[in-house]
C-alpha positions as CSV (number, residue, x, y, z in Angstrom):
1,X,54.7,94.2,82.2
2,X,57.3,93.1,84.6
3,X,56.0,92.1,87.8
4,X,58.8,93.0,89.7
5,X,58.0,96.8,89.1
6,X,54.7,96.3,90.8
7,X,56.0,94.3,93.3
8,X,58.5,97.9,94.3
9,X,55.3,100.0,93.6
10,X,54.1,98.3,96.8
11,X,57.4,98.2,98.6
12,X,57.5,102.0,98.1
13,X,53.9,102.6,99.1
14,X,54.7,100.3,102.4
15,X,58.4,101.6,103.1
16,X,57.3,105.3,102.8
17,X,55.9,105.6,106.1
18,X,56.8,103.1,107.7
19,X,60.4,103.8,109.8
20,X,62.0,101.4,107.4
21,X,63.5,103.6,104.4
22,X,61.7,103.2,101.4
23,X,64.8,104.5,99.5
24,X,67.0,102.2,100.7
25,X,64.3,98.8,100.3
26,X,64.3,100.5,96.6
27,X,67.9,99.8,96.4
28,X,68.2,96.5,98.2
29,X,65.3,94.5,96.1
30,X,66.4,96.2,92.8
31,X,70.1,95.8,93.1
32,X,70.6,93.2,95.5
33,X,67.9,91.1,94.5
34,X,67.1,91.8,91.0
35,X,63.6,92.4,91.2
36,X,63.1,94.5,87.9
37,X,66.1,94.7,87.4
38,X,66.0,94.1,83.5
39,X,63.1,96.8,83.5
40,X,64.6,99.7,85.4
41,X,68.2,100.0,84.2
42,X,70.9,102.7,84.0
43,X,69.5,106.4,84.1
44,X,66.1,104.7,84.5
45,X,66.8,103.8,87.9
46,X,66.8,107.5,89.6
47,X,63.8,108.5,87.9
48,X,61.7,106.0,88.6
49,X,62.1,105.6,92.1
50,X,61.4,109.4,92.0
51,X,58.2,108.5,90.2
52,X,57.0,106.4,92.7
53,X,57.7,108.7,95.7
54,X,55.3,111.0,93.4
55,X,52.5,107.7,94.0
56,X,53.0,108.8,97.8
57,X,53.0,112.0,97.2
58,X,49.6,111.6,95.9
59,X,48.5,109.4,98.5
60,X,49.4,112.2,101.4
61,X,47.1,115.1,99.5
62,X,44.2,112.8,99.3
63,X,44.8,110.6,102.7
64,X,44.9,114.2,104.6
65,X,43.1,116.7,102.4
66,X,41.1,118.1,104.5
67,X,43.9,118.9,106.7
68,X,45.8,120.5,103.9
69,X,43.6,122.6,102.8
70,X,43.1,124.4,106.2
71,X,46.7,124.8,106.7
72,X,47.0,126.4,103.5
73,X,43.8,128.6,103.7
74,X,44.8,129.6,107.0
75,X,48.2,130.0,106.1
76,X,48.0,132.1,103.9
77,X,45.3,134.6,105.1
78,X,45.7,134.4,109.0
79,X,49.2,133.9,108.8
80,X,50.6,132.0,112.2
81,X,47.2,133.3,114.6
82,X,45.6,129.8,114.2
83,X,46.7,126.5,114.9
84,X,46.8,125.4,111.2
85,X,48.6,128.3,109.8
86,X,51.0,127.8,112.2
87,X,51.0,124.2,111.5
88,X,51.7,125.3,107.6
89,X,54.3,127.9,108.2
90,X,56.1,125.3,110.3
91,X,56.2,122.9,107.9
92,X,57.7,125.4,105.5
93,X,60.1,126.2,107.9
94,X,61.2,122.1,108.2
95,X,61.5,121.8,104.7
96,X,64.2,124.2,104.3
97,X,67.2,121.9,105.5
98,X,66.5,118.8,103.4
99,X,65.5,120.7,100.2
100,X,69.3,122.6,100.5
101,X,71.0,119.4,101.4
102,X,69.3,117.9,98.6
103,X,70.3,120.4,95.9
104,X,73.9,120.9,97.2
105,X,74.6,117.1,97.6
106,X,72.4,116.0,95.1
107,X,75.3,114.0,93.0
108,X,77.7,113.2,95.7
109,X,74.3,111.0,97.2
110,X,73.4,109.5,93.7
111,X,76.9,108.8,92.9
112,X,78.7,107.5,95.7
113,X,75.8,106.6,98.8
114,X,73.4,104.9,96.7
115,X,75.6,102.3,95.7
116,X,77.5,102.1,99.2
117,X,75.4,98.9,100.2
118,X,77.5,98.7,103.0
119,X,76.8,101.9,104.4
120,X,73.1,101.3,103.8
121,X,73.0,98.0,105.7
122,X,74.7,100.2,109.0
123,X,72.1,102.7,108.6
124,X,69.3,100.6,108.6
125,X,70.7,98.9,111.5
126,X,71.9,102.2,113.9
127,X,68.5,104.3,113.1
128,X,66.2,101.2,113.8
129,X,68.2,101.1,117.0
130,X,67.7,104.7,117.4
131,X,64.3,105.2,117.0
132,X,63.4,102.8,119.2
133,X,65.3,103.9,122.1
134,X,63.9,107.7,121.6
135,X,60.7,106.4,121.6
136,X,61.1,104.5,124.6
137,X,62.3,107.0,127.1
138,X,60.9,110.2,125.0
139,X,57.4,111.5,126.8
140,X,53.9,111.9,125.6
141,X,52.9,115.4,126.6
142,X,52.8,117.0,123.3
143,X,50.8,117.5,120.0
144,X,50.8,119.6,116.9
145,X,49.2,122.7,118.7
146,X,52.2,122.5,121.4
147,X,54.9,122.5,118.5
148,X,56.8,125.7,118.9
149,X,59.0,127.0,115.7
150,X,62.4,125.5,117.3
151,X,60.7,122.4,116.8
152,X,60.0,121.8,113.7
153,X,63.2,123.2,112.8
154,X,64.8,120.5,114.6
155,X,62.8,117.7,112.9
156,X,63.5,119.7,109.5
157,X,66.9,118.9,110.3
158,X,66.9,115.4,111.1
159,X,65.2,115.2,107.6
160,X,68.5,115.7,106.0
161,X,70.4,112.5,107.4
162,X,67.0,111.1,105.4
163,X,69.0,111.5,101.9
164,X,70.9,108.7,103.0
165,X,69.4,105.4,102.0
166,X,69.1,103.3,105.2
167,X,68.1,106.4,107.7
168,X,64.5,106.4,106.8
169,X,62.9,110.0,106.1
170,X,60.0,108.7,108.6
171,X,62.1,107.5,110.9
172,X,64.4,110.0,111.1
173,X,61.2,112.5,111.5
174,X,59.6,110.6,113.8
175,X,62.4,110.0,116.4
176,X,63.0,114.3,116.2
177,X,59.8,114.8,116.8
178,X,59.1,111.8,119.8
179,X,62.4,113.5,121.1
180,X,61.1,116.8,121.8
181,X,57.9,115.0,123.2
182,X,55.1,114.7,120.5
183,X,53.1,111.7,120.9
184,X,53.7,109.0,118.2
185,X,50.5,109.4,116.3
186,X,51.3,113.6,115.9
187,X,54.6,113.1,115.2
188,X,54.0,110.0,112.2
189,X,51.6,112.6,111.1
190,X,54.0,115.6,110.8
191,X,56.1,113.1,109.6
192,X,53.9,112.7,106.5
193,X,52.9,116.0,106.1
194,X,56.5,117.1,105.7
195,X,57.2,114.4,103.5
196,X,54.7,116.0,100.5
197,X,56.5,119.1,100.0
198,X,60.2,117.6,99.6
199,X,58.8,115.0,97.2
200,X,57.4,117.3,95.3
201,X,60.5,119.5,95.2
202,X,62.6,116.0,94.2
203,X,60.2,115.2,91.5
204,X,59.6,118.9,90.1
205,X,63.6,119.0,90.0
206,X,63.7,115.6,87.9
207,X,61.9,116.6,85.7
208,X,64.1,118.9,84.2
209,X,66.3,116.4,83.2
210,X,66.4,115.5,80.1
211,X,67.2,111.7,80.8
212,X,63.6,111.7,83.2
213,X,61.5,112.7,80.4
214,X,63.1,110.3,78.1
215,X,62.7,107.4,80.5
216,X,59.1,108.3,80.8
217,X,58.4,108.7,77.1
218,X,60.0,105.0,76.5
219,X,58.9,103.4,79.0
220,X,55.2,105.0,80.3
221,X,53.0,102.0,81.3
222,X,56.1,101.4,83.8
223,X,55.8,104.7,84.7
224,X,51.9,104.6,85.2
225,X,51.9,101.4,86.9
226,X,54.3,102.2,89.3
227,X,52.6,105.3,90.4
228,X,49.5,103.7,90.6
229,X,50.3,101.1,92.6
230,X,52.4,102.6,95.0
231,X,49.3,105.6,95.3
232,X,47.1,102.5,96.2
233,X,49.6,100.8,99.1
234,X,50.5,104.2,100.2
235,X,46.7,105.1,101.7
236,X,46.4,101.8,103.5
237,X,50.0,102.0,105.0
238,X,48.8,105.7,106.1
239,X,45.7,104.3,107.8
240,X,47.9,101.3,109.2
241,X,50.5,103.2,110.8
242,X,48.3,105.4,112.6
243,X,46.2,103.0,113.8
244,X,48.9,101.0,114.9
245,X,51.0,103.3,116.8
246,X,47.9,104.4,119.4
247,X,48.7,101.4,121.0
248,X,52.3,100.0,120.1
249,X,55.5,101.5,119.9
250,X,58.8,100.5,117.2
251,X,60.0,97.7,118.4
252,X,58.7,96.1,115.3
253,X,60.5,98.0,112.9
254,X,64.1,97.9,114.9
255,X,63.9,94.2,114.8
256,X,63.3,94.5,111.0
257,X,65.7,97.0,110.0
258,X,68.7,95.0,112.1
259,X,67.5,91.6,110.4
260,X,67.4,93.5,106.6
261,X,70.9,95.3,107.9
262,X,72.5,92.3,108.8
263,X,71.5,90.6,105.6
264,X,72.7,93.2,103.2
265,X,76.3,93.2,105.2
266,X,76.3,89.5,104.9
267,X,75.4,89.9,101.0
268,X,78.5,92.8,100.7
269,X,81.0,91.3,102.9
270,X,80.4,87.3,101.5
């Protein structure tokens, strides 16, 4: 087993929800810094970064089960007359944006942005700008039960610059949602739970390529590993973040995202 693929099973678990792009720190220590990079070659690459989003993905059902499974009850039966249907029907309602931008531009993102490390390092550096100046001067007067429709149609939206290595599907998230006033742990939170349903879509989608179930069938205990791992650093970088955010805000992550930007523009341009 090569230890690099571990070592990106915990990268993704960290990256996911942390505002630091997990797609794009896929990218940069693959790529740019060869770790597995004699592992996870050629076609392999796509789907097993896919595969470990699904290790998140399974991390966010069990982290917040229990909240799940009242927004889906009451979802489903009360429609939007409590707080957690609402809540689900929302989320529904966000997911719409990413999941179109992510069928229609599906190719044009694998093909020419994923590769663009250029464009990656200036996204890494303008969002980790960007979400810490919305944070800073955005208000804490909301929460979930305050979210109105327009709202999480607004953070849906956001999501879409997400399918661009470097933006950060978090971070992106959580600056639309600290924007129109949530407090930072309700909008990490919304953050995460709109994250399950477009990884689900991305991995439901891969699998119907021929190429994913081949890569899985030769190489499994990759496969396994990866999931498992990055399932495992996902639930303590859930419990991190939220703890951490009650009483700090994202200056942190700006200084990291301009000091990984700078280096992969340095790496590109020298």
């Amino acid at each position: 087993m090569d230890f690099g693929v571990i070592i990106l099973a915990i990268i993704q678990g960290i990256a996911e929800f942390l505002p630091i792009s997990s797609s794009a720190h896929l990218i940069i220590f693959r790529d740019l810094f060869g770790l597995a990079s004699q592992t996870v070659t050629g076609d392999m690459e796509l789907a097993f970064d896919i595969a470990l989003h699904f290790g998140t993905l399974l991390a966010i059902l069990l982290y917040f089960f229990k909240d799940w499974w009242k927004m889906l009850v009451s979802g489903l039966t009360k429609g939007t007359k409590q707080k957690e249907g609402k809540l689900f029907w929302y989320i529904v309602l966000a997911t719409i944006p990413a999941a179109l931008a992510g069928v229609f531009f599906e190719e044009t993102i694998e093909n020419v942005v994923r590769k663009n490390y250029l464009l990656i390092g200036l996204a890494l550096i303008f969002m980790g700008i960007v979400i810490y100046l919305v944070d800073k001067t955005a208000k804490q007067k909301k929460n979930l039960g305050d979210m109105k429709a327009k709202d999480a149609l607004l953070i849906g939206c956001s999501q879409v610059f997400a399918l661009i290595p470097g933006f950060s599907r978090s971070g992106t998230t959580i600056a639309a949602a600290r924007s129109l006033s949530l407090n930072r742990e309700d909008a990490a939170k919304f953050s995460f739970y709109l994250s399950a349903p477009v990884v689900c879509g991305a991995v439901v989608l891969s699998l119907f390529k021929e190429s994913t179930i081949l890569a899985i069938e030769s190489h499994l205990a990759v496969f396994v590993v990866g999931v498992l791992v990055a399932f495992i650093a996902g639930l303590l970088c859930i419990e991190f973040l939220l703890k951490y955010i009650r009483k700090h805000d994202f200056k942190v992550f700006m200084w990291y995202r301009l000091i990984l930007g700078l280096i992969v523009i340095g790496y590109v341009l020298f």
